[in-house]
C-alpha positions as CSV (number, residue, x, y, z in Angstrom):
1,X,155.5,68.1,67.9
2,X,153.3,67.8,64.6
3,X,153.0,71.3,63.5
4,X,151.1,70.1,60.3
5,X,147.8,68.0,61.1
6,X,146.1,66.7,58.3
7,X,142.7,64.6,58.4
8,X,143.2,61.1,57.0
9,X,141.2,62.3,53.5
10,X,143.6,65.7,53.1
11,X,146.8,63.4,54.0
12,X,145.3,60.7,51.1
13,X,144.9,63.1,48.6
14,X,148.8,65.3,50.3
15,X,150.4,61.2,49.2
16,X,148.8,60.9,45.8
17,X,149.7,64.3,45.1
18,X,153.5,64.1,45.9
19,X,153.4,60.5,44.2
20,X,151.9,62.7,40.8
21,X,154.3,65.1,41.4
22,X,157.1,63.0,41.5
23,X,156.2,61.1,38.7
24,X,155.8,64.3,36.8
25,X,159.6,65.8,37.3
26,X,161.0,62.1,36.9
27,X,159.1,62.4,33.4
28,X,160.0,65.5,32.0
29,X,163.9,64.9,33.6
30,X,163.0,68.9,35.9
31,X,162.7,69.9,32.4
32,X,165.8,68.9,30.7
33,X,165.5,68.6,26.9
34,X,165.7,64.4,26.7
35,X,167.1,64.7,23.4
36,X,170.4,66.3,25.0
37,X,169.7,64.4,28.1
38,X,170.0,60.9,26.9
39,X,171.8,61.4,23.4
40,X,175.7,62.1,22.8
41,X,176.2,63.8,19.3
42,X,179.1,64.3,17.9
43,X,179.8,66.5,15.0
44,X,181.4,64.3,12.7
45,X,182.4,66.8,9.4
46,X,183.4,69.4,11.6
47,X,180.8,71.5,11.8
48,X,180.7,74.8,14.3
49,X,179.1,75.3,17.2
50,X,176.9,77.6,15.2
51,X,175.6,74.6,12.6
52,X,175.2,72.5,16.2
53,X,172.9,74.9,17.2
54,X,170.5,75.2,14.1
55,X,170.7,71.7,12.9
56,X,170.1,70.5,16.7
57,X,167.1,73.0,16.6
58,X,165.8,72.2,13.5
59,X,165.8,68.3,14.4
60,X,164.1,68.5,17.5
61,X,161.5,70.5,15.2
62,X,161.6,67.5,13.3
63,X,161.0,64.9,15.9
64,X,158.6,67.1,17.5
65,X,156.6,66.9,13.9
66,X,157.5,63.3,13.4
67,X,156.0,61.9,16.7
68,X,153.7,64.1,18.5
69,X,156.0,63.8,21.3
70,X,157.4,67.1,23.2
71,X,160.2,66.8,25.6
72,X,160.2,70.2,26.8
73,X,156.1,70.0,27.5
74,X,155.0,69.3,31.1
75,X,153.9,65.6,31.1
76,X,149.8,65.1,31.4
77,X,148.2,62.2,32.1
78,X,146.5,60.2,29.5
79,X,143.4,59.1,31.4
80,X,142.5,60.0,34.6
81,X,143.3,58.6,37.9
82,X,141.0,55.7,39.3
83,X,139.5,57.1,42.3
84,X,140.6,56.4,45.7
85,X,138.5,54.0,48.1
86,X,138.0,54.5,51.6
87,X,139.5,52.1,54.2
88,X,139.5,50.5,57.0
89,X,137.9,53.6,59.3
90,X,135.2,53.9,57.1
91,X,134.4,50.0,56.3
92,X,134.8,50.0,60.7
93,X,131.6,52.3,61.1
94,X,129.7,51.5,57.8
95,X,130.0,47.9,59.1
96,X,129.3,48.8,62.8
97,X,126.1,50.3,61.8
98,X,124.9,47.7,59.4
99,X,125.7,45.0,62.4
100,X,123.5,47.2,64.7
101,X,120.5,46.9,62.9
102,X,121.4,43.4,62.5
103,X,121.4,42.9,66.2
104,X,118.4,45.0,66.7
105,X,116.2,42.4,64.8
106,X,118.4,39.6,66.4
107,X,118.1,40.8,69.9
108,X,121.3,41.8,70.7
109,X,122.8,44.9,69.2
110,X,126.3,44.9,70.7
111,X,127.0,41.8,69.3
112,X,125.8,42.7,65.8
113,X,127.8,46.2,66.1
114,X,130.7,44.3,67.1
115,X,130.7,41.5,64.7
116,X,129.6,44.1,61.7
117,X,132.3,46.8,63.0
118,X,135.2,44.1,62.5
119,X,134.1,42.9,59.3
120,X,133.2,46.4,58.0
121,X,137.3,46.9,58.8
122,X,138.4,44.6,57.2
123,X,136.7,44.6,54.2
124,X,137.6,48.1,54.2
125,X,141.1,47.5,54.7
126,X,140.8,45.1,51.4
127,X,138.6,48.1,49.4
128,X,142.0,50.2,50.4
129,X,144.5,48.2,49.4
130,X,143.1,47.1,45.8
131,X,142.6,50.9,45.6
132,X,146.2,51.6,46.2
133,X,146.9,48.7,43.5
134,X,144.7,50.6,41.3
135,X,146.9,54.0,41.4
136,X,150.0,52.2,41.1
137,X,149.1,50.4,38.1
138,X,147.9,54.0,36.5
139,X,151.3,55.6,37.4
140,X,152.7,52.4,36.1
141,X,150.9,52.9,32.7
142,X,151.4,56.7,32.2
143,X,155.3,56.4,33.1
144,X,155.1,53.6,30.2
145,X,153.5,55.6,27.8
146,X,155.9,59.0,28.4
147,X,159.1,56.5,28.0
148,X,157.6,55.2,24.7
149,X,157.1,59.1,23.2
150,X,160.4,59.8,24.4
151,X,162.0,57.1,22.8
152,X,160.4,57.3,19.7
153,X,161.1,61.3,19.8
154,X,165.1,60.2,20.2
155,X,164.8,58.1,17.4
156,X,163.7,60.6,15.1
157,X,166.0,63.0,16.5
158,X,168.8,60.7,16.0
159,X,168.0,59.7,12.1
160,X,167.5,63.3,11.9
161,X,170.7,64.3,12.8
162,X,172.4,62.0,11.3
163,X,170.8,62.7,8.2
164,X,173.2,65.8,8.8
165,X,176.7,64.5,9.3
166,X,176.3,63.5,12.8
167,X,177.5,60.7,14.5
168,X,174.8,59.9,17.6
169,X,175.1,57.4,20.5
């Protein structure tokens, strides 16, 4: 029993949703500071958990300033998505109606429905597809583009504290 029932546009745009969605929390780590996340620091002159705290503050400050990049922001996308295409349901009726009037002026508009209705499909099918290729690519892209701030964050927040007796791995 399907208690949820979505039309094929709503359950499109439900897919790309979760997809953005999931993108979004692998990004920002469910909002984990990256710095701590992917960085071991080690207080190498002994300093106390109060010093850890300011100089660990006052680094990611620094890195924040440095490269523009925020690991405690949500991610946002850079560009927007490219739009989705419709697929093989609408290519099917575009293409059924397009082989009708076809038909008409051939003389036989069953044959012209049936012929455009196929081809309409799968042309539509092919529209769908290269659409979904699209949207991947994009996601693709803007996960690229987050891993590049983050890393160049890191690297500032490493020289940073090191700069400060740490040693950082």
């Amino acid at each position: 029993m399907n208690i949820l029932k979505f039309n094929r546009a709503e359950s499109g745009r439900f897919k790309l949703t979760s997809v953005i969605c999931a993108i979004c929390f692998a990004w920002c780590g469910l909002f984990v500071p990256q710095a701590s996340a992917d960085l071991y620091v080690y207080p190498a002159k002994g300093q106390s958990q109060e010093q850890q705290n300011e100089d660990k503050g006052a680094c990611m400050g620094f890195a924040k300033q440095q490269t523009g990049f925020d690991p405690m922001a949500t991610p946002t996308a850079t560009s927007a998505p490219p739009p989705s295409e419709g697929g093989a349901g609408k290519g099917l009726v575009g293409g059924a109606l397009l082989g009708t009037a076809i038909g008409a002026i051939a003389g036989d508009t069953g044959k012209g429905a049936a012929i455009g209705a196929v081809s309409g499909g799968l042309f539509g099918g092919m529209r769908k597809e290269n659409s979904r290729n699209e949207q991947q690519q994009w996601a693709n892209q803007q996960a690229s583009q987050y891993a590049a701030g983050r890393d160049n964050y890191n690297r500032a927040y490493s020289a940073c504290l090191q700069g400060r007796g740490y040693t950082v791995n």
